[in-house]
PAGU-692072 format. One record per residue (C-alpha): residue in three letters; residue number from 1; x, y, z. Coordinates in Angstrom, 1 decimal. Layout:
! residues N
<"ala"; NUM; <X; Y; Z>>
...
//
This chain:
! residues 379
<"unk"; 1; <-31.2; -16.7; 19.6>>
<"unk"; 2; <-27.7; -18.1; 21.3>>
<"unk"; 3; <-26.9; -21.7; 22.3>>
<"unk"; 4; <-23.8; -21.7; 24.2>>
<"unk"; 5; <-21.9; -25.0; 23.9>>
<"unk"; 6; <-18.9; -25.8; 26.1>>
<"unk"; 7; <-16.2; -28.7; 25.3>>
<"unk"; 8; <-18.6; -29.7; 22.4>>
<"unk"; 9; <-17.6; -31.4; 18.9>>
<"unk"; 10; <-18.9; -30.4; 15.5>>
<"unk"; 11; <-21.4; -32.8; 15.6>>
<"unk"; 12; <-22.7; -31.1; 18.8>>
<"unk"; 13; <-22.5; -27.8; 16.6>>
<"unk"; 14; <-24.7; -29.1; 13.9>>
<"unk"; 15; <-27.2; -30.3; 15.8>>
<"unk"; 16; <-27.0; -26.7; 17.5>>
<"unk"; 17; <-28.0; -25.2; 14.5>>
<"unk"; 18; <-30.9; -27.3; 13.5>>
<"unk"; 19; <-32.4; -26.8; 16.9>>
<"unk"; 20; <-31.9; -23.1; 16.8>>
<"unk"; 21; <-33.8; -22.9; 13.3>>
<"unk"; 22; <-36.3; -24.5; 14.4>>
<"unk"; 23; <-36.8; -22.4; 17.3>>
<"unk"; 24; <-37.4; -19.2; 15.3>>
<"unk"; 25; <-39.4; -21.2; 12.5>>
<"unk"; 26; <-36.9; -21.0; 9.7>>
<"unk"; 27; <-36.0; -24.6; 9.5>>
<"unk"; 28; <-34.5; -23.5; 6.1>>
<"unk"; 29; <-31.0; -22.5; 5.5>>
<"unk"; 30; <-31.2; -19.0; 3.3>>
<"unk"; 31; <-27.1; -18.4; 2.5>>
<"unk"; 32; <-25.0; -18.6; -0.4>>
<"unk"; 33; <-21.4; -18.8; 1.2>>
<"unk"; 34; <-19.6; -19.6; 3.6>>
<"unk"; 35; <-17.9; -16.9; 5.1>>
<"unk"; 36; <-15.1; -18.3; 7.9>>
<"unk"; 37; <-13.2; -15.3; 9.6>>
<"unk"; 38; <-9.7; -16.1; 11.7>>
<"unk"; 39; <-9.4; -13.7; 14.3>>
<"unk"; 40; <-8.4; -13.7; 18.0>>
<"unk"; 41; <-9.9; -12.7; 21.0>>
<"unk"; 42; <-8.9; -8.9; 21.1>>
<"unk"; 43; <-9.9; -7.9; 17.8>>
<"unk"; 44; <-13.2; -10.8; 17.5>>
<"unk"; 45; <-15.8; -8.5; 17.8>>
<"unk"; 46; <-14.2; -6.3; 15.6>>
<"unk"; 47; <-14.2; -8.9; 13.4>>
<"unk"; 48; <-17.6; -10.8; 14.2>>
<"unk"; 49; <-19.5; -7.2; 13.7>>
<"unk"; 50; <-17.5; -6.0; 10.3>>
<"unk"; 51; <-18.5; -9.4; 8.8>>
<"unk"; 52; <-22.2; -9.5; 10.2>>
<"unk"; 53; <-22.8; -6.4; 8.6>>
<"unk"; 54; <-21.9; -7.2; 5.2>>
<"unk"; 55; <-24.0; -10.7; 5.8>>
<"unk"; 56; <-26.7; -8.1; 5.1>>
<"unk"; 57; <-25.5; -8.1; 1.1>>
<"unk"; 58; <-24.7; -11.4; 1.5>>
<"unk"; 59; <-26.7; -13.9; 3.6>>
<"unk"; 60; <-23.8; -16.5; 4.9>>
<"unk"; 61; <-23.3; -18.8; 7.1>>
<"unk"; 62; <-19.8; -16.9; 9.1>>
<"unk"; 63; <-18.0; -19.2; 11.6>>
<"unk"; 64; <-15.8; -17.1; 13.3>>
<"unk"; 65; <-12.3; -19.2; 14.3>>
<"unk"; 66; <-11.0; -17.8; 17.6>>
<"unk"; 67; <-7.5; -19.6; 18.9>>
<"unk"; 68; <-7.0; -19.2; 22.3>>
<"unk"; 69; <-3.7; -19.5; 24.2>>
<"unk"; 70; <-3.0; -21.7; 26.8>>
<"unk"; 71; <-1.3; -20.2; 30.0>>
<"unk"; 72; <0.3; -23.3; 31.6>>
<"unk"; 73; <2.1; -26.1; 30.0>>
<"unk"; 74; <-0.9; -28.5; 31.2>>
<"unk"; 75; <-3.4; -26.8; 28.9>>
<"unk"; 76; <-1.6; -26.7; 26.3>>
<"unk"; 77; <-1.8; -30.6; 25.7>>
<"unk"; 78; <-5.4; -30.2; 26.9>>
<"unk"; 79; <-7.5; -30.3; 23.7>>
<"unk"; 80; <-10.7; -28.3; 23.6>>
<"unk"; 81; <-13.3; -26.9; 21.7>>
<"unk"; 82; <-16.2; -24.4; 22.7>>
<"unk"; 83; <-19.1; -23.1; 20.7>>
<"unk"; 84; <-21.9; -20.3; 20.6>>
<"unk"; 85; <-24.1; -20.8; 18.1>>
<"unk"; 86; <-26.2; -17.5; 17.1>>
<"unk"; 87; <-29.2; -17.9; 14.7>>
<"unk"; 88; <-31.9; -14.7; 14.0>>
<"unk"; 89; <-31.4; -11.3; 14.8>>
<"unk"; 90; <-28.0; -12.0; 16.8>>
<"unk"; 91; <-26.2; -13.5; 13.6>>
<"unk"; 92; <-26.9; -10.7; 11.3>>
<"unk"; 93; <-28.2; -12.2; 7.9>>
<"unk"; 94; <-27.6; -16.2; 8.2>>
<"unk"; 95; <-25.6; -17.7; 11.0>>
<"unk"; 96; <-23.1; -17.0; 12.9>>
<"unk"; 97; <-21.2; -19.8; 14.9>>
<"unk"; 98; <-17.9; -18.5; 17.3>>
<"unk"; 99; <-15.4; -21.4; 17.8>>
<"unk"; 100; <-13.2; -20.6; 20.3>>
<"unk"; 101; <-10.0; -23.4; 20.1>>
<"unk"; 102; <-7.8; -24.3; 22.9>>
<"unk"; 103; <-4.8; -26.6; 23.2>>
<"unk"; 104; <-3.8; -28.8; 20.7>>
<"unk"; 105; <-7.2; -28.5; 18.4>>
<"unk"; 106; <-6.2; -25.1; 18.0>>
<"unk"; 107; <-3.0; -26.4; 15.6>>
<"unk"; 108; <-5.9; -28.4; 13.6>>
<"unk"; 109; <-8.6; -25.8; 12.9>>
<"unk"; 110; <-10.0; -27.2; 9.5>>
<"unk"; 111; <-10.6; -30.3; 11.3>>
<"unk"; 112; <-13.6; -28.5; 13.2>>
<"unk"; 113; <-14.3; -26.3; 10.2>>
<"unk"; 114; <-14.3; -29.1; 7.7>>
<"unk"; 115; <-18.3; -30.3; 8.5>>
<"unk"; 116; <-19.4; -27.0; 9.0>>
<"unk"; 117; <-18.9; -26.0; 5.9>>
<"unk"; 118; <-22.2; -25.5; 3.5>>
<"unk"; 119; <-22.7; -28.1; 1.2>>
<"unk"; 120; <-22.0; -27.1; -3.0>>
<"unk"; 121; <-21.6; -23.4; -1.2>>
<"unk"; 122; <-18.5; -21.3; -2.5>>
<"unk"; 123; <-16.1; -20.9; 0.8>>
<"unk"; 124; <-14.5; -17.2; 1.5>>
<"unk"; 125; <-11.5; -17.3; 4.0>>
<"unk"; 126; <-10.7; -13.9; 5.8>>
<"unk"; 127; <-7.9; -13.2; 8.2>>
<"unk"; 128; <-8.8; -9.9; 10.1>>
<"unk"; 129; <-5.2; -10.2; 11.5>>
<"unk"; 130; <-2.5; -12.3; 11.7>>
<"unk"; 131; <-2.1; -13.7; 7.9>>
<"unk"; 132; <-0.6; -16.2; 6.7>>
<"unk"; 133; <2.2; -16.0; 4.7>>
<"unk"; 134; <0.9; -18.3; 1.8>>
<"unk"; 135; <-2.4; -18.2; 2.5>>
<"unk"; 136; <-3.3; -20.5; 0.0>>
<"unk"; 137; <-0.9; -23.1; 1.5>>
<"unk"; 138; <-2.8; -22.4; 4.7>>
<"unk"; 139; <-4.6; -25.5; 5.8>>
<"unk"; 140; <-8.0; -23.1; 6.1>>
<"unk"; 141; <-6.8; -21.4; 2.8>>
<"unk"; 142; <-7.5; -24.5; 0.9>>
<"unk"; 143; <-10.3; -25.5; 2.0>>
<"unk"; 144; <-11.1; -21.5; 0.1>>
<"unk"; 145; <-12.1; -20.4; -3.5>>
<"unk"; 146; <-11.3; -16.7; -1.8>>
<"unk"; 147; <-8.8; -15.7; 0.5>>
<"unk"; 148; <-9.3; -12.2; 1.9>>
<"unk"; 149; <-6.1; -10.5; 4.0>>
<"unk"; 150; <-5.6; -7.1; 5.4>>
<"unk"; 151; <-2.0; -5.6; 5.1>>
<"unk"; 152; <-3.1; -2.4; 7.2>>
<"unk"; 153; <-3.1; -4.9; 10.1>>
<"unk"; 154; <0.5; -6.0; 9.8>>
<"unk"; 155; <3.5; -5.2; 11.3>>
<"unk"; 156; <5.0; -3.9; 8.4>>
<"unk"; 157; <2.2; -3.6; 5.4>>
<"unk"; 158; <5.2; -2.8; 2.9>>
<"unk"; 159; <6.9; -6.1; 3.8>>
<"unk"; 160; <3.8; -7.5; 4.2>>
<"unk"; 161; <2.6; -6.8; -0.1>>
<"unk"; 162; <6.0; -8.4; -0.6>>
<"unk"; 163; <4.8; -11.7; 0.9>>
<"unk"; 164; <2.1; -10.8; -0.5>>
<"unk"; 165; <3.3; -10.5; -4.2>>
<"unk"; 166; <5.5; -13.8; -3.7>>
<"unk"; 167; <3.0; -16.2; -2.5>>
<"unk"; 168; <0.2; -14.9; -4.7>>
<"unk"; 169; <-2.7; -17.7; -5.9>>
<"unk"; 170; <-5.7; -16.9; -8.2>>
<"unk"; 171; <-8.0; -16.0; -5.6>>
<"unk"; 172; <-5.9; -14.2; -3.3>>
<"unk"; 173; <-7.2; -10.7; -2.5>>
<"unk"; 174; <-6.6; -8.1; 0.1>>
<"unk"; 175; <-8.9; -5.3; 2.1>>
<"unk"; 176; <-6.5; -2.7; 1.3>>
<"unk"; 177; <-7.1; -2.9; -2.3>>
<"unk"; 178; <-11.1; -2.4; -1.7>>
<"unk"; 179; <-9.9; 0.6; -0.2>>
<"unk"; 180; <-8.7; 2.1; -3.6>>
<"unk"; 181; <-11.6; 1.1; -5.3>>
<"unk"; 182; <-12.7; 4.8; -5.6>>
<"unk"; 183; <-10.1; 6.2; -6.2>>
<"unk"; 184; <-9.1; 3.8; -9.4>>
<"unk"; 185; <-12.8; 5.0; -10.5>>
<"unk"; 186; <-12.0; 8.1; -10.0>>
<"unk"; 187; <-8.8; 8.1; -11.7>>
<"unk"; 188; <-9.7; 6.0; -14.6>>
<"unk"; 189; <-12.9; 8.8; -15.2>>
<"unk"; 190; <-10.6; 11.9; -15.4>>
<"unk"; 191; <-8.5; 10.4; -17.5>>
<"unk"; 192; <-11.5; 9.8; -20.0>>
<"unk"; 193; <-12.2; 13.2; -20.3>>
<"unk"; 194; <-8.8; 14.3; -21.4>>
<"unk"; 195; <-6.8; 13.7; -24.4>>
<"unk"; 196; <-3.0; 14.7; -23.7>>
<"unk"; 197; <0.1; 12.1; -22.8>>
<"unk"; 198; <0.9; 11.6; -19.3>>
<"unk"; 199; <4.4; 12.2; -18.2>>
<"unk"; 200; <5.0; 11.1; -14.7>>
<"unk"; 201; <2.9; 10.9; -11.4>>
<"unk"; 202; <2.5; 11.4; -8.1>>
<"unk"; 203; <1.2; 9.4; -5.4>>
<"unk"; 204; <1.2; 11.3; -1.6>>
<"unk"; 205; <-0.5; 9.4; 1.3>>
<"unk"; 206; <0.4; 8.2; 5.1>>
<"unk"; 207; <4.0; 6.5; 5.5>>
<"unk"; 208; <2.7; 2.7; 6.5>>
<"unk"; 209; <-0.4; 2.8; 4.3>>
<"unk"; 210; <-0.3; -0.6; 2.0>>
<"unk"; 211; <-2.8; 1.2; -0.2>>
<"unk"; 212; <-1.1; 4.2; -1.2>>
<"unk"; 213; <1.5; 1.5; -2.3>>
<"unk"; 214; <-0.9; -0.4; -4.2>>
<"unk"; 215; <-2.6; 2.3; -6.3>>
<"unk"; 216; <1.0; 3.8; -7.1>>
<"unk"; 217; <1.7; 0.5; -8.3>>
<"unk"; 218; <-1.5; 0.1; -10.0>>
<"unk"; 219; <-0.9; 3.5; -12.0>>
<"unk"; 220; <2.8; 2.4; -12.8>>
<"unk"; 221; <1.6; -0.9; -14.8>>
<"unk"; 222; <-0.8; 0.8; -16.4>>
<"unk"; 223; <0.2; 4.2; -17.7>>
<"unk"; 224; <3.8; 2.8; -17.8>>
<"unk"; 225; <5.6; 6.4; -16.5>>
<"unk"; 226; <7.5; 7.0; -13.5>>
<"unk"; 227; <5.4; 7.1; -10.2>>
<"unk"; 228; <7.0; 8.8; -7.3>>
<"unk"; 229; <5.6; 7.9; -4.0>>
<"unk"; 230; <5.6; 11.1; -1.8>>
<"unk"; 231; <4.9; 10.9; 2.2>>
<"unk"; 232; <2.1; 13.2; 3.5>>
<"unk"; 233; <0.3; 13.1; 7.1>>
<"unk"; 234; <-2.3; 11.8; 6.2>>
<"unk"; 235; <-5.1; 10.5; 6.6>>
<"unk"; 236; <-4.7; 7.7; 4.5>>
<"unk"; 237; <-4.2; 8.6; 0.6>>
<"unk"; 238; <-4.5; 12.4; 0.4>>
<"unk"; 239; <-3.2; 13.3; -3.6>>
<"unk"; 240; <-2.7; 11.9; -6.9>>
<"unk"; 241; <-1.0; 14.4; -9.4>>
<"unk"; 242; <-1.2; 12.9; -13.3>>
<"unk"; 243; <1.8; 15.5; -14.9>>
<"unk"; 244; <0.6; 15.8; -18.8>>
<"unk"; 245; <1.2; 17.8; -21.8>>
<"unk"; 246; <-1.7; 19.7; -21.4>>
<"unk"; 247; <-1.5; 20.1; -17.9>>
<"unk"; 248; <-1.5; 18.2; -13.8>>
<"unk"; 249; <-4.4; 16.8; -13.6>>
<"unk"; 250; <-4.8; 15.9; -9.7>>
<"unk"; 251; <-7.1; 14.6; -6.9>>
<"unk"; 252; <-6.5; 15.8; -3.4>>
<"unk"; 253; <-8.0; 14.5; -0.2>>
<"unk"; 254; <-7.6; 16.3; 2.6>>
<"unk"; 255; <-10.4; 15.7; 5.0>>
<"unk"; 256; <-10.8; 11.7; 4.4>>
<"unk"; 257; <-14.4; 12.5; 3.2>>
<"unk"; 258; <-14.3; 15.3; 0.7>>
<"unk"; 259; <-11.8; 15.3; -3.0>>
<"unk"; 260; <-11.0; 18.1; -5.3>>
<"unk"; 261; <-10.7; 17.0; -9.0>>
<"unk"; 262; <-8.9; 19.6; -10.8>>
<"unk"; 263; <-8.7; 18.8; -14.8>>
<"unk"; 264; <-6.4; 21.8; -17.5>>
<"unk"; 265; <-8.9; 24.1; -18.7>>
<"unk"; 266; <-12.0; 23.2; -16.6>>
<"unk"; 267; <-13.7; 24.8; -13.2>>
<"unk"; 268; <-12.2; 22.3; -10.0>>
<"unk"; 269; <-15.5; 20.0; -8.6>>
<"unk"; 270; <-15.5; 18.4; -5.6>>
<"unk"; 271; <-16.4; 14.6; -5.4>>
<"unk"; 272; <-17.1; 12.0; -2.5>>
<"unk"; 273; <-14.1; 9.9; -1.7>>
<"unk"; 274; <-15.3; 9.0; 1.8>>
<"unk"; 275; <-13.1; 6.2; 4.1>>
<"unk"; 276; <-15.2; 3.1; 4.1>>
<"unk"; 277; <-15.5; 0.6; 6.8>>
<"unk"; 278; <-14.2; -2.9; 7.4>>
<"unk"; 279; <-18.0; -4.3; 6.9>>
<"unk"; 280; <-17.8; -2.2; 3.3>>
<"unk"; 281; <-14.7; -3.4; 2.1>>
<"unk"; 282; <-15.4; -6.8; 2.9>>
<"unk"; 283; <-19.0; -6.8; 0.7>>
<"unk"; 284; <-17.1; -5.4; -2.2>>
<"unk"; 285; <-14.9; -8.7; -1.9>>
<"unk"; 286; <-17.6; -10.7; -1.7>>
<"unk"; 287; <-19.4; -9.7; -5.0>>
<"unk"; 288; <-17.2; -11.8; -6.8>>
<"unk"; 289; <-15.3; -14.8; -6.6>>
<"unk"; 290; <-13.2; -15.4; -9.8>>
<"unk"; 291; <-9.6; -13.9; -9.7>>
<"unk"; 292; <-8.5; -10.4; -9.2>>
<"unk"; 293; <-6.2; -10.2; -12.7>>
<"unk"; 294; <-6.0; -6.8; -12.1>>
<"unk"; 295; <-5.1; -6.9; -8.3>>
<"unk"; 296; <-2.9; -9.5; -9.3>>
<"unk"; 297; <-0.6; -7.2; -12.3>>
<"unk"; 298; <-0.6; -4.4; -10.1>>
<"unk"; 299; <1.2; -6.8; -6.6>>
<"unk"; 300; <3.8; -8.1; -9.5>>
<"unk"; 301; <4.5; -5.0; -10.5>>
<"unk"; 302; <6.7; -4.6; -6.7>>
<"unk"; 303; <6.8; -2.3; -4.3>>
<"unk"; 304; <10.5; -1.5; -5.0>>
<"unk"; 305; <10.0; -0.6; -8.3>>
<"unk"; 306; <8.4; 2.9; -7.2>>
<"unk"; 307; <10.7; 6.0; -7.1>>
<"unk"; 308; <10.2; 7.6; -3.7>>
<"unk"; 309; <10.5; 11.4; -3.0>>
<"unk"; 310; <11.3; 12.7; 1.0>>
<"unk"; 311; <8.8; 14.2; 3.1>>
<"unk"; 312; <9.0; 18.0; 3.4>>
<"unk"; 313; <10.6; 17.5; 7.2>>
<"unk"; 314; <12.7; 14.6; 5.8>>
<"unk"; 315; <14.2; 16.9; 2.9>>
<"unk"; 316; <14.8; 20.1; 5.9>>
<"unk"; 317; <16.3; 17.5; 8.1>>
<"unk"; 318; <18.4; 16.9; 5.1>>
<"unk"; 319; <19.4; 20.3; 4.3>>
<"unk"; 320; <20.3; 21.1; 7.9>>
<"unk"; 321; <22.7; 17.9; 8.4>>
<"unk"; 322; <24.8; 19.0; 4.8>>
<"unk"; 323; <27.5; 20.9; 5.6>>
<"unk"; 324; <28.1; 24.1; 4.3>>
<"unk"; 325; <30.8; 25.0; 1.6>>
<"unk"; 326; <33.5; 26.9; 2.7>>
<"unk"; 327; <34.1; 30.6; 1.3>>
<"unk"; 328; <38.0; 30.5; -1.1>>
<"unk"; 329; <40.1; 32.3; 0.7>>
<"unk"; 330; <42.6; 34.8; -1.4>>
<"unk"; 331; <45.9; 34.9; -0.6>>
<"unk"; 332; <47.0; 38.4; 0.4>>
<"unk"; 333; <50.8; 39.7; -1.0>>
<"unk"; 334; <53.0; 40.2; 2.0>>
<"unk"; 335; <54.0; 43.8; 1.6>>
<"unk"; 336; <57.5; 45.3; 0.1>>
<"unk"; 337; <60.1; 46.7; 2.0>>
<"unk"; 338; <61.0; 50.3; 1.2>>
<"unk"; 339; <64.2; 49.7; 0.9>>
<"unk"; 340; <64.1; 47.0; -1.6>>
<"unk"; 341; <63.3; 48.0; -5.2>>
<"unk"; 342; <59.8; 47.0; -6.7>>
<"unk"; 343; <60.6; 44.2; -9.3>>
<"unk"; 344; <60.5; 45.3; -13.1>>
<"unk"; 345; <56.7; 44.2; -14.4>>
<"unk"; 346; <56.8; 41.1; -16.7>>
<"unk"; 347; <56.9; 41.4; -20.3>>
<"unk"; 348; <54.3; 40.0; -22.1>>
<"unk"; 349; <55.2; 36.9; -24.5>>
<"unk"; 350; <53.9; 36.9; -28.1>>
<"unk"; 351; <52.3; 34.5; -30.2>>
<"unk"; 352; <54.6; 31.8; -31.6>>
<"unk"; 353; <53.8; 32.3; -34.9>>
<"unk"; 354; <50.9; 33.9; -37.0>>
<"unk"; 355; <49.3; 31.2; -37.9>>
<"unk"; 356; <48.7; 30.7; -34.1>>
<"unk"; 357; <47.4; 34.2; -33.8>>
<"unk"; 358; <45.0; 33.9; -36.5>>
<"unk"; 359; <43.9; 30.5; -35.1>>
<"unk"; 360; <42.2; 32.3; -31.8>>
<"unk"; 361; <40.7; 35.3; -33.6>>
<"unk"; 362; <38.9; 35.6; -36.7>>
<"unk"; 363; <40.5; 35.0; -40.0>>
<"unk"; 364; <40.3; 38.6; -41.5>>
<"unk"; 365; <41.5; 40.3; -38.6>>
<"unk"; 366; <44.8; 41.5; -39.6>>
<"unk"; 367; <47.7; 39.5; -37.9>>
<"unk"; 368; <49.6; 41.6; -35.0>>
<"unk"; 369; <52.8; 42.6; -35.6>>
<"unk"; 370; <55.9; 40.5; -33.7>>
<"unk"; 371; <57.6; 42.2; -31.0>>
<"unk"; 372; <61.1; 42.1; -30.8>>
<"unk"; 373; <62.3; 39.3; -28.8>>
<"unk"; 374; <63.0; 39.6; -25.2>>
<"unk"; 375; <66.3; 39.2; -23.5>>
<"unk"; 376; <66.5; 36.6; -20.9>>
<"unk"; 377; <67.8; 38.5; -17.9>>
<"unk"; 378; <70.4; 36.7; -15.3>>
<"unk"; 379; <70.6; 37.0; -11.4>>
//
């Protein structure tokens, strides 16, 4: 069911709600969270369908927050708010409400999201795109116990962990270290089965992929060895290579579905390491609401701490642009006149002394005898 409310107020909203449940006989309200998503309008339903399919793991209450921009100077100082209120099969699993803010209100959005909010219900913040820098000094950020972000959305995901790393809060999280979820558990698995020291690694993925960053910081402050991040085509994270005593140990996606684990002295077995959805990454945030500790070592750990390797085009480019040494050249004699008589040949000097002699050879080689002196010649 849909109740479309234009220029409306929360109040107006509320009472949307209980006349909607009551219209498809569930007067009850069957959530656990609150689920608010900041988006805008080219990537909403995106959003609004990502976040109603992981209402299905957990029944919410999502009100989407959509801030529209004003073309003239007029609207801009023209507040206004405008609602759609979707209860049943249209929301998913709970409600769904889509606030779309123009003008002024949209400077004020916790204002309107304040008495929405479920009462003694935890409160999950998630910006599908345009983050915050502090999230947690966001006005919708503190109204939070979880703030969800997605560096894969930025401009520049590598600057965007930095922020990231600065501003972090307990309770901070991000969709791009869901992504590596399998991986870490794949990972941590292998090394279970083996019994040798690890040396260095190697992480390869796409160039502007914030989670190959992440899980090459994540192995770096655990295993505390060198991590070299290497730059492949893709897609997303593609190989991890443990260096041991015993042996690589390594993980290769090529595919984006199907891994090889290869482990020193045992057959190579393929494993699932399928890319998940949005919808999927955002359940696995929501199971749990306490601080990432983990998440939160591996963001300190910085991104500028890795040792990066060139791409295998980056290190030809390389090779071409070097110049190339240039051959020694011998000097050729100029030749001798007939005429003019060949120089006598040089005589060879002696040692100084035997003592010197002796000191260049071996001791019981029998010292040289001394030639007679040679005759400085004049002219």
């Amino acid at each position: 069911m849909k109740i479309d409310l234009t220029d409306t107020t929360a109040s107006k909203i509320n009472k949307g709600l209980v006349k909607a449940r009551r219209a498809i006989g569930t007067p009850a309200v069957g959530v656990v969270l609150t689920l608010v998503v900041v988006t805008d309008e080219e990537n909403a339903y995106d959003a609004l369908k990502a976040a109603s399919d992981a209402s299905h793991e957990h029944p919410s209450r999502k009100l989407v927050v959509i801030k529209r921009v004003s073309r003239s100077p007029r609207d801009r100082t023209q507040s206004r708010l405008d609602a759609e209120v979707r209860v049943g099969a249209d929301a998913g699993s709970g409600e769904t409400v889509v606030l779309r803010l123009y003008g002024e209100v949209s400077d004020h959005a916790q204002s309107v999201v304040l008495p929405l909010l479920l009462p003694d219900a935890p409160v999950v913040v998630w910006w599908s795109v345009d983050a915050p820098r502090d999230p947690s000094a966001d006005p919708l950020g503190a109204l939070s116990q979880r703030r969800v972000t997605d560096s894969y959305a930025a401009e520049k995901p590598v600057d965007e962990l930095r922020s990231r790393a600065e501003s972090y809060q307990p309770g901070d999280t991000d969709l791009a270290w869901a992504r590596i979820t399998p991986w870490r558990s794949m990972l941590a698995a292998a090394l279970d089965q083996v019994s040798t020291e690890i040396v260095s690694v190697e992480v390869a993925g796409e160039e502007s992929n914030p989670s190959v960053e992440l899980l090459a910081m994540w192995l770096a402050d655990r295993l505390h060895v060198h991590v070299r991040r290497a730059v492949s085509a893709g897609p997303g994270l593609t190989q991890v290579r443990l260096e041991t005593t015993g042996g690589p140990i390594t993980l290769h996606r090529s595919d984006g579905a199907m891994a090889t684990l290869a482990l020193p002295g045992q057959p190579d077995r393929a494993v699932a390491l399928k890319r998940r959805e949005t919808s999927e990454l955002l359940a696995e945030e929501l199971r749990r609401l306490d601080p990432d500790d983990t998440y939160a070592s591996a963001l300190r750990f910085g991104v500028d701490r890795l040792g990066g390797i060139q791409s295998a085009a980056e290190r030809a480019e390389a090779a071409a642009d070097q110049p190339v040494p240039a051959l020694p050249v011998r000097a050729v004699p100029e030749a001798t006149p007939a005429s003019a008589p060949a120089p006598a040949p040089a005589a060879k000097s002696a040692p100084a002394s035997a003592s010197a002699s002796a000191d260049q050879g071996d001791a019981d080689r029998p010292t040289p005898a001394k030639m007679p002196p040679v005759k400085k010649q004049e002219g």
